[in-house]
C-alpha positions in Angstrom: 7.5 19.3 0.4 6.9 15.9 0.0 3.5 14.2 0.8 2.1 10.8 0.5 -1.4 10.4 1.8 -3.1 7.3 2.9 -6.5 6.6 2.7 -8.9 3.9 2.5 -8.6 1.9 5.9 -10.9 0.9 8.2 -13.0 -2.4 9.5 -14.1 -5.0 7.5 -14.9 -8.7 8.3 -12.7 -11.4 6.8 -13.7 -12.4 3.1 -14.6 -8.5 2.8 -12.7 -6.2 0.5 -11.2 -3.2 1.1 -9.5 -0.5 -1.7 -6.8 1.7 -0.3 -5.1 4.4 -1.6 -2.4 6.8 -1.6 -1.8 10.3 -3.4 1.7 11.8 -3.7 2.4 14.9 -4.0 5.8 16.8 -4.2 7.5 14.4 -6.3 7.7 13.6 -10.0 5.4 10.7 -9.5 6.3 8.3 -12.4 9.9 8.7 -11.5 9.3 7.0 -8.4 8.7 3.2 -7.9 5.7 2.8 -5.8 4.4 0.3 -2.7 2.6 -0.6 0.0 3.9 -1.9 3.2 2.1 -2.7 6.7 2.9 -3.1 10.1 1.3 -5.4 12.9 1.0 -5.1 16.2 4.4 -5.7 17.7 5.5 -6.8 14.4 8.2 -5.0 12.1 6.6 -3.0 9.1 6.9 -6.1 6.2 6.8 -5.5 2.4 3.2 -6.4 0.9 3.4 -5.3 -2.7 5.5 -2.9 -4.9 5.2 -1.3 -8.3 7.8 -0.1 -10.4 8.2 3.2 -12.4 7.2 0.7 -15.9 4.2 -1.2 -14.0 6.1 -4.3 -12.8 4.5 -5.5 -9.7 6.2 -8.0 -6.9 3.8 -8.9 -3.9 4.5 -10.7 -0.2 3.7 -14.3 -0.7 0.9 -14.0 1.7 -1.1 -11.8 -0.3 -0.7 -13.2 -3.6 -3.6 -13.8 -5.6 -5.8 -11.6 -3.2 -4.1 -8.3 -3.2 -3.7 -6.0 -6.6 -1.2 -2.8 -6.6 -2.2 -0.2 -9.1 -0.6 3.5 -10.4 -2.3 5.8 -12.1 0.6 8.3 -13.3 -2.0 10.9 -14.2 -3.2 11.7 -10.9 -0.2 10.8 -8.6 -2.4 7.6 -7.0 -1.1 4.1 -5.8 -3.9 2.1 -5.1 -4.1 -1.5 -3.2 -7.1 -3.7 -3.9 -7.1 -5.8 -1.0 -9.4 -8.9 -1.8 -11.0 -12.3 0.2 -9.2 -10.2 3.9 -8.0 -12.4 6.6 -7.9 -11.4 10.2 -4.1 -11.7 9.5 -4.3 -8.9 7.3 -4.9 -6.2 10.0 -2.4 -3.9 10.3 -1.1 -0.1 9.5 -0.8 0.0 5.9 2.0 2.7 4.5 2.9 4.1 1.1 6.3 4.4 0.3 7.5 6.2 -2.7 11.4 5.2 -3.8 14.4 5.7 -5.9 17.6 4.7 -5.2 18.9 6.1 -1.9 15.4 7.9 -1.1 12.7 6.7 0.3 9.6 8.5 1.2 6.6 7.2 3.5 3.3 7.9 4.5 1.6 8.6 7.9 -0.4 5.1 7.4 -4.0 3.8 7.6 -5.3 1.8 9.7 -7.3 -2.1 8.5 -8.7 -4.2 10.9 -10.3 -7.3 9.9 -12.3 -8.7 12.1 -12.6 -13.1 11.9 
């Protein structure tokens, strides 16, 4: 059974930092390419940064330079560092786990930033 496990979220004002993370379980983890998606209110769920099986990262525009995607192969973790917040950032954060014609998500966590 597949699991991936969201944790991490909460409130924080804007300029704070935040570290969320996600541990899979049920998959062979470094097979997978990894990221992190989020979802505003009334908004569809957007991409905000993915890692691939090797370590290369992509990241939305928006969070470039403030946001840092991490895997730790070891332990089955995919972290976000989530850096210098903007009340634009709050939203329900998912992990995804992927390969080619599966996808696998999370239940999400919540981050609220508050301006």
């Amino acid at each position: 059974q597949v699991q991936l496990v969201e944790s991490g979220g909460g409130l924080v004002q804007a300029g704070g930092s935040l570290t969320l993370s996600c541990a899979a379980s049920g998959i062979i983890f470094s097979a997978y390419g990894m990221g992190w998606y989020r979802q505003a209110p009334g908004k569809q769920r957007a991409l905000v940064a993915t890692i691939s099986r090797p370590g290369g990262t992509n990241y939305a525009d928006s969070v470039k330079g403030r946001f840092t995607i991490s895997r730790d192969n070891a332990n089955n973790m995919v972290y976000l560092q989530m850096n210098s917040l903007k009340a634009e950032d709050t939203a329900v954060y998912y992990c995804n786990a992927g390969q080619p014609g599966i996808s696998y998500w999370g239940q999400g966590t919540q981050v609220i930033v508050s301006s």
